[in-house]
C-alpha positions in Angstrom: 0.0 0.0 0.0 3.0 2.7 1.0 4.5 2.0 -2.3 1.3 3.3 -4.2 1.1 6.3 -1.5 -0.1 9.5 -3.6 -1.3 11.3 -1.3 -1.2 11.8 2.9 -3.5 10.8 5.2 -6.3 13.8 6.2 -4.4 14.9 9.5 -7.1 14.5 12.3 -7.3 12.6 15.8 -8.9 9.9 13.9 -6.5 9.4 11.6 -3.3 9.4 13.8 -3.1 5.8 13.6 -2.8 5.8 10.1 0.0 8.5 10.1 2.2 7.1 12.5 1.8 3.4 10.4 2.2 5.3 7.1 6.0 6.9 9.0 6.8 4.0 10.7 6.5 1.1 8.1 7.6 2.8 5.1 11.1 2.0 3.5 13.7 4.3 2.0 12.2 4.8 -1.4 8.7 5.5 0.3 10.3 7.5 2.6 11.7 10.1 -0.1 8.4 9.9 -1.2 7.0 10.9 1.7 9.4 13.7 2.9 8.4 15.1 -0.7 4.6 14.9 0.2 5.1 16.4 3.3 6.8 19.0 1.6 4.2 19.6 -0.7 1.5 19.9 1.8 2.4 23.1 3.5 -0.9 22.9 6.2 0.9 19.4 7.6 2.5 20.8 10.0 0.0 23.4 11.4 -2.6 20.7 11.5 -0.2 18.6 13.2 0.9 20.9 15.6 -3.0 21.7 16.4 -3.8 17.8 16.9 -1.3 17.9 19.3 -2.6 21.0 21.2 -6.0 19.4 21.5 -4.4 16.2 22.8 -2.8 18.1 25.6 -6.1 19.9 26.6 -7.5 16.5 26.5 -4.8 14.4 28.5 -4.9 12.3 25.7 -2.0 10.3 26.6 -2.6 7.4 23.6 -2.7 10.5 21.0 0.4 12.1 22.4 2.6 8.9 22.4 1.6 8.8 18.9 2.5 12.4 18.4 6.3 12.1 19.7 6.6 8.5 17.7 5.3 10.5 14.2 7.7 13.6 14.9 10.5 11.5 15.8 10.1 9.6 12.7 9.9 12.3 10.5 13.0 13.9 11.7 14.3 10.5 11.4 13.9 10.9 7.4 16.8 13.2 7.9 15.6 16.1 5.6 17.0 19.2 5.3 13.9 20.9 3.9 12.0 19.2 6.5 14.2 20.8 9.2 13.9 23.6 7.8 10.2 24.1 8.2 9.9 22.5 11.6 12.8 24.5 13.3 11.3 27.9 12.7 10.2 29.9 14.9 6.1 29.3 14.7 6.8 25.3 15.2 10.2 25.0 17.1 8.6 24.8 20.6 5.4 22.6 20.0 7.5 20.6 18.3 9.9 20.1 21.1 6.3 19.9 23.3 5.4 16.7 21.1 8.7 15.3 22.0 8.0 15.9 25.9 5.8 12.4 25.9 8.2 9.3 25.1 6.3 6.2 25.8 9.4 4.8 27.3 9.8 7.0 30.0 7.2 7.0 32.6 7.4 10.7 33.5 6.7 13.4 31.1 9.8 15.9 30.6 9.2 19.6 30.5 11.3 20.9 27.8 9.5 23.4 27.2 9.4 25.3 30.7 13.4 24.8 30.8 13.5 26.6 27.8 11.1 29.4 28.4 11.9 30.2 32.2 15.4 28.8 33.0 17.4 29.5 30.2 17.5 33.3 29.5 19.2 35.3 26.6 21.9 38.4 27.4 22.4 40.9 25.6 25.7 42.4 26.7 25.3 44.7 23.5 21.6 45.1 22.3 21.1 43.9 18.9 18.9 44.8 16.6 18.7 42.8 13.4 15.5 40.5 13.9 17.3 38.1 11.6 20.6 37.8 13.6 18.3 36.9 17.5 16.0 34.3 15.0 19.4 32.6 14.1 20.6 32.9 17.6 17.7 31.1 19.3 17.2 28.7 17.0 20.6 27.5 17.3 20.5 27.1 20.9 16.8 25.7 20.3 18.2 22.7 17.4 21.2 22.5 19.5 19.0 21.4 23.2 17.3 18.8 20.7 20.1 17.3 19.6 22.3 17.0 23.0 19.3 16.3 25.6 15.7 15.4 23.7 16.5 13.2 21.1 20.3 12.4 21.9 19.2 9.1 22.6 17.0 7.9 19.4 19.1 10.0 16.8 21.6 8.4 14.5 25.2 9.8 13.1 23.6 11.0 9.6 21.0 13.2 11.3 23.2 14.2 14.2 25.5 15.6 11.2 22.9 17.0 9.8 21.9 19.1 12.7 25.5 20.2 13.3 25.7 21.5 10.0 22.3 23.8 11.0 23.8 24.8 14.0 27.5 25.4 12.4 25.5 27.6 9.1 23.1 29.7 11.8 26.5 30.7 13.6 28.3 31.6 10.6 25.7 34.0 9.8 25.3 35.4 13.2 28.6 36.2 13.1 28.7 37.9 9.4 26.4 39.9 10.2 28.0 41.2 13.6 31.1 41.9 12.1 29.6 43.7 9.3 27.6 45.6 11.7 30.3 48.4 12.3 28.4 50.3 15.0 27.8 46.9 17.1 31.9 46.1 17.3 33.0 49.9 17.8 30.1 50.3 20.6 31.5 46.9 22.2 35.2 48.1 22.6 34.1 51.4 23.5 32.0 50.0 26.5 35.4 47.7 27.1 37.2 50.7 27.4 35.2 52.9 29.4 36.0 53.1 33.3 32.5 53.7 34.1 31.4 50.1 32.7 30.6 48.1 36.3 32.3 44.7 37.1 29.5 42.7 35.5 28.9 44.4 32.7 32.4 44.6 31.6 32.0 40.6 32.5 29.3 40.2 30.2 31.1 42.0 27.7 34.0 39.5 28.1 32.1 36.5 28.3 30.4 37.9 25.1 33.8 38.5 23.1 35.0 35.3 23.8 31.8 33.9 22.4 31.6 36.1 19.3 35.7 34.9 18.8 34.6 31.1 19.1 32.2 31.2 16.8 33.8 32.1 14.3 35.3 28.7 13.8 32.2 28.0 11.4 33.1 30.9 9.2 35.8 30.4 6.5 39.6 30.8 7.2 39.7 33.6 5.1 36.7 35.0 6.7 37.8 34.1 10.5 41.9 35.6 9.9 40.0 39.3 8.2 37.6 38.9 11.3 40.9 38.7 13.9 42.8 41.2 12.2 39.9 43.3 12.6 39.5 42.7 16.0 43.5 43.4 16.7 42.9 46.7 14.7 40.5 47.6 17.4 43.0 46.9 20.5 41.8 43.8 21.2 45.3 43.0 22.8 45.1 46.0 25.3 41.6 44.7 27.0 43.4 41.2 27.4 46.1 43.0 28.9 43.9 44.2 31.6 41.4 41.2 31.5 44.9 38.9 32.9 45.5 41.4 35.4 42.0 41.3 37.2 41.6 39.2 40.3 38.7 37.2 39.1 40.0 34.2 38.3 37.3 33.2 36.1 37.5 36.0 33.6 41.4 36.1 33.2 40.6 31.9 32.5 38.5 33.5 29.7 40.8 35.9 28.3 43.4 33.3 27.8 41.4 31.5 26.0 40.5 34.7 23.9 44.6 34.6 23.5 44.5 30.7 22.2 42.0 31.7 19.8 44.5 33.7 18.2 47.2 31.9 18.3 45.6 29.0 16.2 44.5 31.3 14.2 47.5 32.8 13.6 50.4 33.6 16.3 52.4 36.2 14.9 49.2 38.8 15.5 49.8 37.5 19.0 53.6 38.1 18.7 53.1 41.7 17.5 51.8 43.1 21.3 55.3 41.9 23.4 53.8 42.5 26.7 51.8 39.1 26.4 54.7 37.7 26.9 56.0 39.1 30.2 51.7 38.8 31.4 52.0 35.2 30.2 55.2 34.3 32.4 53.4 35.8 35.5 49.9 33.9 35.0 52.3 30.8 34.5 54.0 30.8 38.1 50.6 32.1 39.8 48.0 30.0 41.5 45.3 30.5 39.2 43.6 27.1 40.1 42.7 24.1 38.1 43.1 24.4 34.0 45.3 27.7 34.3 49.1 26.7 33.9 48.5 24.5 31.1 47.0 27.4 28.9 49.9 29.7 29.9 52.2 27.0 28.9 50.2 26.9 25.8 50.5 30.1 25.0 54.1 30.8 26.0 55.0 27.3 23.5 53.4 29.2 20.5 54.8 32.9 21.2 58.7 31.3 21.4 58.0 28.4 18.6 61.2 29.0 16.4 59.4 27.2 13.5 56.9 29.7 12.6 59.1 33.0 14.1 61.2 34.4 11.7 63.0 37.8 11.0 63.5 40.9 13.8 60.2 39.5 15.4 62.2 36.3 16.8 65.1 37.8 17.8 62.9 40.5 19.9 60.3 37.8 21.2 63.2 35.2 22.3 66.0 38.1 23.4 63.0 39.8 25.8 62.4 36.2 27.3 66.0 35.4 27.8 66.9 38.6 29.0 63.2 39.1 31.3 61.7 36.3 32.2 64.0 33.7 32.3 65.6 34.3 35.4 61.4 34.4 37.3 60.7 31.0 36.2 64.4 30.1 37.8 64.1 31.6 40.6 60.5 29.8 41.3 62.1 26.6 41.6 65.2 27.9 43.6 62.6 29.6 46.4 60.9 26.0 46.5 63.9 24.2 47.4 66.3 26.5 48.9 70.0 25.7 48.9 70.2 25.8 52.7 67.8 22.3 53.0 71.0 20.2 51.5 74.7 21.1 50.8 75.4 22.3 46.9 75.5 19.4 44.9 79.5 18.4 45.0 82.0 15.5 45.9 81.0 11.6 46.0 77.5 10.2 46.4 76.4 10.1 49.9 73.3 7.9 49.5 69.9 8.1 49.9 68.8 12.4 49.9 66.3 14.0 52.6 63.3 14.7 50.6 61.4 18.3 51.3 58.2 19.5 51.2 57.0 23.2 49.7 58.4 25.9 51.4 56.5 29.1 49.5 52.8 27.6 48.5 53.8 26.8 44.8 51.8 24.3 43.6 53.7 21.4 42.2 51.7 21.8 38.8 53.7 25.0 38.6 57.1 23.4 38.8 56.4 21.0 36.0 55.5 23.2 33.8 58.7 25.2 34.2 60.4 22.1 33.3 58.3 21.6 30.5 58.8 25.0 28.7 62.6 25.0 29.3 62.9 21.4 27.5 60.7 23.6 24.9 63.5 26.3 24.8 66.3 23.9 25.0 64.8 22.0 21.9 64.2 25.1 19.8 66.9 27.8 21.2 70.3 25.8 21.7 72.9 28.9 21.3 71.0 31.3 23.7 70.1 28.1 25.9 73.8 27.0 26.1 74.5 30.7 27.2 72.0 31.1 29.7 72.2 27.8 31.3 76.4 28.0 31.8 76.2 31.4 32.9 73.4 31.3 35.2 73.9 27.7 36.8 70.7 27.1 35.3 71.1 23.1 35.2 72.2 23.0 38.8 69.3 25.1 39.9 66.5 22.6 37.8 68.2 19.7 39.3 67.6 20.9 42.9 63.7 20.0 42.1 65.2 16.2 42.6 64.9 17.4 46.4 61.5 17.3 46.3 59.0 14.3 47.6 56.6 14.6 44.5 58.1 11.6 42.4 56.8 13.4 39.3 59.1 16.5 39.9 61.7 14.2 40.3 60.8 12.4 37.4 60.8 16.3 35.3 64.1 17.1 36.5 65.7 13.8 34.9 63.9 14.7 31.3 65.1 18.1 31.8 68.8 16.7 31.7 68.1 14.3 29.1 67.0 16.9 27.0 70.4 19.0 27.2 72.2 15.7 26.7 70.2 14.8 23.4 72.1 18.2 21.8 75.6 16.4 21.9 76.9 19.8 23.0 80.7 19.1 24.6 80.8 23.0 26.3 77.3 20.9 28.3 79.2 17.8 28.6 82.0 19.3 30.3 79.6 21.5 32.4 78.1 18.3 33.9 81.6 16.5 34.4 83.3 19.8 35.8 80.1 20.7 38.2 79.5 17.2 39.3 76.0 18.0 38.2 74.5 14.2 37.9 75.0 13.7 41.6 71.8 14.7 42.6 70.1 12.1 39.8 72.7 9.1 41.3 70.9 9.9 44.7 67.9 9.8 43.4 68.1 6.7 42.1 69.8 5.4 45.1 67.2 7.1 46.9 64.5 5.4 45.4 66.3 1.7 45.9 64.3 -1.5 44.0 60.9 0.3 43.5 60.3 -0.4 40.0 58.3 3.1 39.3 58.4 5.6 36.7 61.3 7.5 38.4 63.5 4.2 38.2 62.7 3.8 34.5 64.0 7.6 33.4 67.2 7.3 35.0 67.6 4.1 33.8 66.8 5.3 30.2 69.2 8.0 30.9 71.7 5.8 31.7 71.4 4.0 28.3 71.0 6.9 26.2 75.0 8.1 27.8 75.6 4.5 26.7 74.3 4.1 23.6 75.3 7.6 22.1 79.2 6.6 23.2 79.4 10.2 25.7 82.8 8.7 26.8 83.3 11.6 29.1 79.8 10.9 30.8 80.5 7.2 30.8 84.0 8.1 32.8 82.7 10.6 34.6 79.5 8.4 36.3 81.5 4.7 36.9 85.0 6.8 38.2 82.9 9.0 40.5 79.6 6.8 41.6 80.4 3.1 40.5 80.9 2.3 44.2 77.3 3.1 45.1 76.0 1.8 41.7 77.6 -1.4 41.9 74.5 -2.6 44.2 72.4 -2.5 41.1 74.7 -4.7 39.1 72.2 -6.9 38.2 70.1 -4.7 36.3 71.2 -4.7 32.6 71.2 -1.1 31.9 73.8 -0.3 34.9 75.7 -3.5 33.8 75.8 -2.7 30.0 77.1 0.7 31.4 79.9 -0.7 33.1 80.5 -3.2 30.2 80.8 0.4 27.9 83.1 2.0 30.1 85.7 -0.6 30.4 85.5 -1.2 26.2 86.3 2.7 26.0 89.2 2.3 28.8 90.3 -0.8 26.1 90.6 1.3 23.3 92.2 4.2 24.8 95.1 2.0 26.0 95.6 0.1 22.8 96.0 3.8 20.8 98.6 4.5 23.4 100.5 1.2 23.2 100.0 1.3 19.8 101.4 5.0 19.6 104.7 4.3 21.6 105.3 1.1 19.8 105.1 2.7 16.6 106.3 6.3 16.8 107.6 6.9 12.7 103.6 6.6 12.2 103.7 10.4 13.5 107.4 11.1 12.1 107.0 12.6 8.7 109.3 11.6 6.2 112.1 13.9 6.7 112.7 12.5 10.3 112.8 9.0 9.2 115.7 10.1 6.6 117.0 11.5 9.5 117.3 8.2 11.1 118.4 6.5 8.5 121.5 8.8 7.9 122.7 8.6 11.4 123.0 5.2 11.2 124.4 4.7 8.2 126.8 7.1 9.5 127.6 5.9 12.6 128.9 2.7 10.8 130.9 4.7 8.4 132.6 6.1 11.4 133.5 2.6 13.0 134.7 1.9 9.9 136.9 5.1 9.3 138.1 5.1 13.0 139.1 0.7 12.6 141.0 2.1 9.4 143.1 5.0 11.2 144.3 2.5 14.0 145.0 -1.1 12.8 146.7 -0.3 9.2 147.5 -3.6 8.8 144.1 -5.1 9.2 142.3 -2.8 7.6 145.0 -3.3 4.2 143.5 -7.1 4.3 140.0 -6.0 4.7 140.6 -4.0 2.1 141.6 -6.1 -1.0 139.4 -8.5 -2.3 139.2 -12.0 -3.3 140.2 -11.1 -6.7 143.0 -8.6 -5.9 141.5 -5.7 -6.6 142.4 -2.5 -3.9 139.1 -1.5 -2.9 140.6 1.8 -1.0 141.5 4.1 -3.9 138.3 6.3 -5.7 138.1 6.1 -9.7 139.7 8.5 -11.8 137.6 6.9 -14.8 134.3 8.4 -15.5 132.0 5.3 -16.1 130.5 3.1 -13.9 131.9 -0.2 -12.5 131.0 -3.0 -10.8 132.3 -3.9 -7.7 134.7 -7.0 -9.0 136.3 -6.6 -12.3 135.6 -9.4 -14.8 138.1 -10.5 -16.7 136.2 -10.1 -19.6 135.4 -6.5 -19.4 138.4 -5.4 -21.3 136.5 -3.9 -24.0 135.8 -1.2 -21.0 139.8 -0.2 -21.2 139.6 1.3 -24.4 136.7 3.6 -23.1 136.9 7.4 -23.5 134.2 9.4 -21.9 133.0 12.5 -23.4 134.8 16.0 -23.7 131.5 17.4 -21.6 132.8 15.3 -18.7 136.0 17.1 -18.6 133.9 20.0 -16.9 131.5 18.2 -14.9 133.8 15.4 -13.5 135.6 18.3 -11.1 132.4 19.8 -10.0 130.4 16.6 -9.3 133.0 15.1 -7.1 133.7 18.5 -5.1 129.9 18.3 -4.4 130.0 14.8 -3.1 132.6 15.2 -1.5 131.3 18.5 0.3 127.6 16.7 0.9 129.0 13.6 2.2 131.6 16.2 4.9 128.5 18.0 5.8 126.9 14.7 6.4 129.4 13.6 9.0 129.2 15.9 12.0 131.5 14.6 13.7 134.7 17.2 14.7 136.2 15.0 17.1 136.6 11.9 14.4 137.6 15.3 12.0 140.5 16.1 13.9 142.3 12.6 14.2 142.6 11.9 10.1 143.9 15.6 9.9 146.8 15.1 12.8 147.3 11.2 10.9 147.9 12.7 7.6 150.7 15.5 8.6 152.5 13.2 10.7 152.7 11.2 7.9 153.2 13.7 5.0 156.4 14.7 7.4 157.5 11.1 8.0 157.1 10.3 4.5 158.3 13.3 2.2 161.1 12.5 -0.1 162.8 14.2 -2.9 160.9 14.3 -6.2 163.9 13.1 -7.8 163.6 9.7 -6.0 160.0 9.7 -6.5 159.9 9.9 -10.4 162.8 6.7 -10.5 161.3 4.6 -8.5 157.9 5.7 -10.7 159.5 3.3 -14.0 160.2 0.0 -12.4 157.0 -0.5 -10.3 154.7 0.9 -12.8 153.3 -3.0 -13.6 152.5 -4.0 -9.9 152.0 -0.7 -8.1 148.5 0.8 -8.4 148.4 5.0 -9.3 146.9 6.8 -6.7 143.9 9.0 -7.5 144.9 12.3 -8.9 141.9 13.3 -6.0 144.3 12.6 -3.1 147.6 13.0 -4.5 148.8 15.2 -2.2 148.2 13.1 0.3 150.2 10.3 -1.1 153.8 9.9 -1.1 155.4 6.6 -3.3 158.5 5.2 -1.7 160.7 2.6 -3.0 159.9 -1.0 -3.5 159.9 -3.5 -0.7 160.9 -6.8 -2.0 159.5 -8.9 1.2 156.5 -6.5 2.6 155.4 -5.2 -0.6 155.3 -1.7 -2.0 155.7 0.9 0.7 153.3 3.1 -1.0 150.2 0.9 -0.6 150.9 0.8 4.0 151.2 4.5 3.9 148.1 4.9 1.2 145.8 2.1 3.4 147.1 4.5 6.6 145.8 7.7 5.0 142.1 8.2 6.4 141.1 11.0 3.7 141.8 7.4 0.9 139.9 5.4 3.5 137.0 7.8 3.5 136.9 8.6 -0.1 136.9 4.6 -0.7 133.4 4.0 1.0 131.5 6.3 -1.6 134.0 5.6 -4.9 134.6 1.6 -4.5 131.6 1.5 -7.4 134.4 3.1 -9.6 137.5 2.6 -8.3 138.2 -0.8 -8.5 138.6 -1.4 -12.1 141.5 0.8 -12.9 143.3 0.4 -9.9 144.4 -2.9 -9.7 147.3 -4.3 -7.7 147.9 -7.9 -8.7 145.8 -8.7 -11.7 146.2 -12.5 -13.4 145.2 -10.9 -16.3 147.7 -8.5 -16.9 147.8 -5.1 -15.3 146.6 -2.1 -17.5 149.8 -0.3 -18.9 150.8 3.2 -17.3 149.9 5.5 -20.6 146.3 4.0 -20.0 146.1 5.1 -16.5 147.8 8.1 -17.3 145.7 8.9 -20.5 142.5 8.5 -18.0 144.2 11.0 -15.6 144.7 13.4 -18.0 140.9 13.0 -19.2 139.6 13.8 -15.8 141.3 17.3 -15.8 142.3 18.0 -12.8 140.5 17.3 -9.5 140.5 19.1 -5.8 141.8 17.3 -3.4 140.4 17.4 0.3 142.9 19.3 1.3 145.6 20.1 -1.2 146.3 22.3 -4.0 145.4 22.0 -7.4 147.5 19.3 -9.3 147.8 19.5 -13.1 147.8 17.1 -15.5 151.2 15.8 -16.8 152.1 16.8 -20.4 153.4 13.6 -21.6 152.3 10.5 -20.3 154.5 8.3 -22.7 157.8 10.3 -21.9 157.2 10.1 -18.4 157.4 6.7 -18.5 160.3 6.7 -20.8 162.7 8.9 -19.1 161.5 8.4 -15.2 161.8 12.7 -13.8 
């Protein structure tokens, strides 16, 4: 039958029955047809409305059960047309009347008298646009429906439904309030004006905060051109003097005004810097339940680095710092004063006498201190390091470990975890140098086995110094308190914090052992040259010095297996092995160069002086000097003598190097010992010397007994003559002979 309804049911008493059975029983389709018939008929509600009037007179009880089941369902349908017509103001209160009788509730509700008698509508300002008071009271009249006469029958679509009314009627209210530019100049005014009584200025509050909060439902354009407004108009100045009044209750309401704002928008807040300083003072005063958290609110968005930016930060954070700082400080200083306890120094004593509050603040108070300056240590780390070393800051927070609320306790621990999470040494060091975890050991000793929450931050503490490797924390707590912690061995953070420390003491002392076993790894590479060079010189030097003294040992040492006199320098420019092969004589017929003529005399004077500034040795200097002139005066003969006996030796004695001729004197042949030439040439330490940096060279040209046949003397001579002539260590300049062949000829 619904689904071939075209028209509704006459509304009459009779025909209530069929109404509530046509609502009730219908589906979804037949409801949308319904909703559109009801629509339609624009007397169903009137007619309605006066069925239920006549039921009232009559006590009809059945009629009016009926009623509130046929309204109910037809708000059910959820229709915003339908609320439209039914929340206005001819229908809105008998249709809250024909809600008053619910069959399931034996009593019948009075809605209606609460609405009429106890709820009453202020006007701190009069207003005037009819329109603006309809939308006012029927929002409070759809809004009572919702929360108290139907809250228990309506479902989520219809609830949303309803809040959309409610959120649309305040929009407009407040539109049209703002636009009114009479109404908002009138309201400051009467803010303003000293002549305004104590409850009217209270009205006037209570009705700004209102007018502020309802402008949620407008559009965020919309709501930020309705606070800029309102700023324009000194808004900030009547908050100023609303935080200052002694009624509790209305400076609760202007900080909520001041919340408003700051979600709105906080830098309109941040332009009026006396907040701030209010703020600080409404943080540390007893305002009552709810207060302290809005001022910590408020203080958290006025110093939030994220969103400051420019000459407004620096002025904002540099007027806290420099203000207000030191008043939260010296709140939690007062509450524990030094004189309870000595200054937090030396070893840990044990367990710590606990005190009570000294000056009336309220615990709530000292958290909330602890809360905003782990606020300004996350967001301001340069002026908080500055502050807090300067001022003894951290010292003064941790006296709160003092008191007997575990939860302040518990505040001061997070306070020093915070600083530590910034991994700032000049902090590190603070601690270490001020012996500023002492009063957190004690507390923790203090509190023994309990397993609490005050036992779970220090331990987290403990394994945060651990984990992040602060070696200098980890030192600092096992060297100075592992005698009182050792007691609480067996739990696995204090053990894994021991574990830590001795790993770090591990690795220090290999890098040291490693560092003196190994110094060169810091030398650079000039040093180790260094090194080297002394010890090859300090062998040279045994050598020369075993040469000056044992001639006749060091003459054997000196000639090698082959017979070739390793203690004369080459006067021929190429380079030699150090044993002459027999079958290197294509090597005698070897002529260097004319070019070498010129850089022979300059590349040995350079050896030479490199390898006499190498030695530094003046007391090993002297003795070859003295050895040579006593032998250059023992020694000297005639030249005459010297040129004979030059012929008849010339194919078994060796020609000294034209290098240290001078030093050399030839003397006749010895038929048992040998030539006399070769003791006193092995006995001159300037040869000796000269023979440990030429013996590459030397040894093929100067040849003493040689089964192959000594080299002739115009060979030698020819190779002398090629050389030019050399500088001797210490004598003159010796020129080359003019004829080799006639020298050998004729002897002088």
């Amino acid at each position: 039958m619904n689904s071939e309804l075209r028209e509704l049911p006459a509304v009459e008493l009779s025909t209530l029955p069929l109404i509530l059975k046509t609502v009730s029983e219908s589906g979804i389709a037949d409801q949308m047809r319904l909703a559109e018939l009801i629509l339609n008929d624009l007397d169903f509600f009137p007619k309605l409305m006066d069925v239920f009037r006549i039921c009232e007179d009559l006590e009809n009880i059945d009629g009016l059960h009926m009623l509130f089941k046929i309204v109910r369902g037809i708000i059910l349908f959820n229709s915003p047309q339908i609320f439209e017509k039914i929340f206005g103001d001819e229908l809105i209160m008998d249709v809250i009347g024909s809600l008053e009788y619910d069959p399931e509730i034996s009593c019948v509700q009075h809605h209606r008298g609460f609405l009429k008698e106890h709820v009453v509508f202020k006007e701190a300002i009069p207003i005037k646009d009819p329109h603006v008071l309809s939308k006012i009271h029927q929002t409070y009249r759809v809004g009572y429906l919702k929360d108290v006469v139907l809250a228990r029958v309506l479902d989520e679509a219809t609830v949303a439904n309803l809040n959309s009314i409610i959120h649309a009627n305040n929009a407009v209210v407040v539109s049209l309030l703002k636009d009114d530019n009479t109404f908002i100049q009138e309201l400051f005014a009467r803010l303003r004006s000293p002549t305004t009584s104590a409850e009217s200025k209270k009205n006037l509050v209570y009705f700004l905060h209102e007018f502020c909060s309802l402008s949620k439902s407008m559009q965020m354009v919309q709501q930020l051109r309705l606070f800029r407004d309102l700023m324009n108009e000194g808004i900030f100045d009547i908050i100023a003097d609303i935080l200052q009044s002694p009624d509790k209750k209305l400076v609760l309401t202007g900080t909520d005004i001041l919340i408003l704002f700051l979600n709105q928008d906080p830098n309109l807040l941040r332009s009026y810097v006396p907040l701030l300083g209010l703020s600080v003072k409404g943080m540390i005063t007893d305002f009552g339940e709810d207060m302290h958290c809005q001022f910590l609110e408020i203080l958290r968005s006025l110093l939030d680095s994220y969103t400051l930016s420019g000459a407004q930060r620096d002025n904002i954070i540099e007027t806290f710092y420099d203000k207000h700082l030191s008043q939260l400080i010296d709140v939690i200083t007062t509450s524990c004063p030094d004189d309870v306890l000595p200054r937090s120094s030396g070893k840990s004593s044990g367990l710590v006498e606990r005190v009570d509050n000294h000056n009336g603040v309220k615990p709530v108070i000292l958290s909330n201190i602890c809360e905003l300056l782990c606020f300004c240590v996350l967001h301001h780390p340069y002026r908080i390091k500055c502050n807090f070393l300067l001022d003894n800051v951290i010292e003064k927070v941790l006296t709160l470990t003092r008191r007997k609320e575990k939860y302040l306790v518990v505040a001061a621990v997070r306070f020093v975890r915070t600083i530590l999470s910034r991994h700032d040494e000049h902090l590190i060091n603070h601690f270490v140098k001020n012996n500023l975890l002492k009063p957190i050991i004690d507390a923790f000793l203090s509190n023994g086995d309990r397993y609490n929450l005050l036992n779970s931050t220090i331990l987290e503490l403990f394994e945060f110094i651990r984990k992040e490797n602060l070696k200098l924390l980890l030192k600092y707590i096992v060297d100075s308190f592992w005698n009182d912690l050792v007691k609480f061995e067996h739990l696995t953070s204090i053990q894994a914090l021991k574990v830590k420390y001795e790993q770090c003491l591990e690795q220090c002392g290999a890098k040291s052992t490693g560092s003196t076993l190994d110094p060169r790894k810091r030398n650079d590479e000039r040093a180790l040259e260094k090194e080297e060079e002394d010890y090859f010189n300090e062998d040279s030097d045994e050598e020369d010095t075993a040469s000056g003294s044992h001639t006749q040992k060091a003459q054997a040492q000196s000639v090698s297996p082959n017979g070739v006199a390793a203690g004369y320098p080459s006067l021929s420019p190429r380079s030699g092995g150090l044993v002459d092969y027999e079958d290197d004589d294509d090597d005698d017929d070897y002529r260097p160069p004319p070019k070498k003529q010129l850089e022979t005399p300059e590349e040995d004077e350079g050896t030479s002086e490199s390898l006499r500034m190498k030695r530094k040795l003046p007391s090993k200097d002297k003795e070859p000097d003295l050895v040579k002139k006593q032998q250059l005066g023992k020694h000297s003969k005639p030249k005459e003598s010297v040129y004979a006996a030059l012929c008849p030796t010339l194919s078994h004695a060796v020609l000294p190097s034209t290098k240290a001729a001078t030093a050399m004197h030839i003397t006749p042949l010895d038929e048992n010992k040998g030539p006399v030439e070769e003791s006193h040439k092995e006995n001159d330490p300037v040869i000796s010397r000269s023979s440990d940096y030429n013996s590459n060279s030397g040894e093929e040209n100067h040849r003493e007994k040689d089964p192959a046949g000594p080299k002739s003397c115009s060979d030698c001579l020819h190779s002398t003559s090629e050389n030019g002539q050399i500088i001797g260590d210490d004598g003159p300049l010796i020129p080359p002979p003019k004829s080799s062949p006639e020298m050998a000829v004729n002897g002088s």
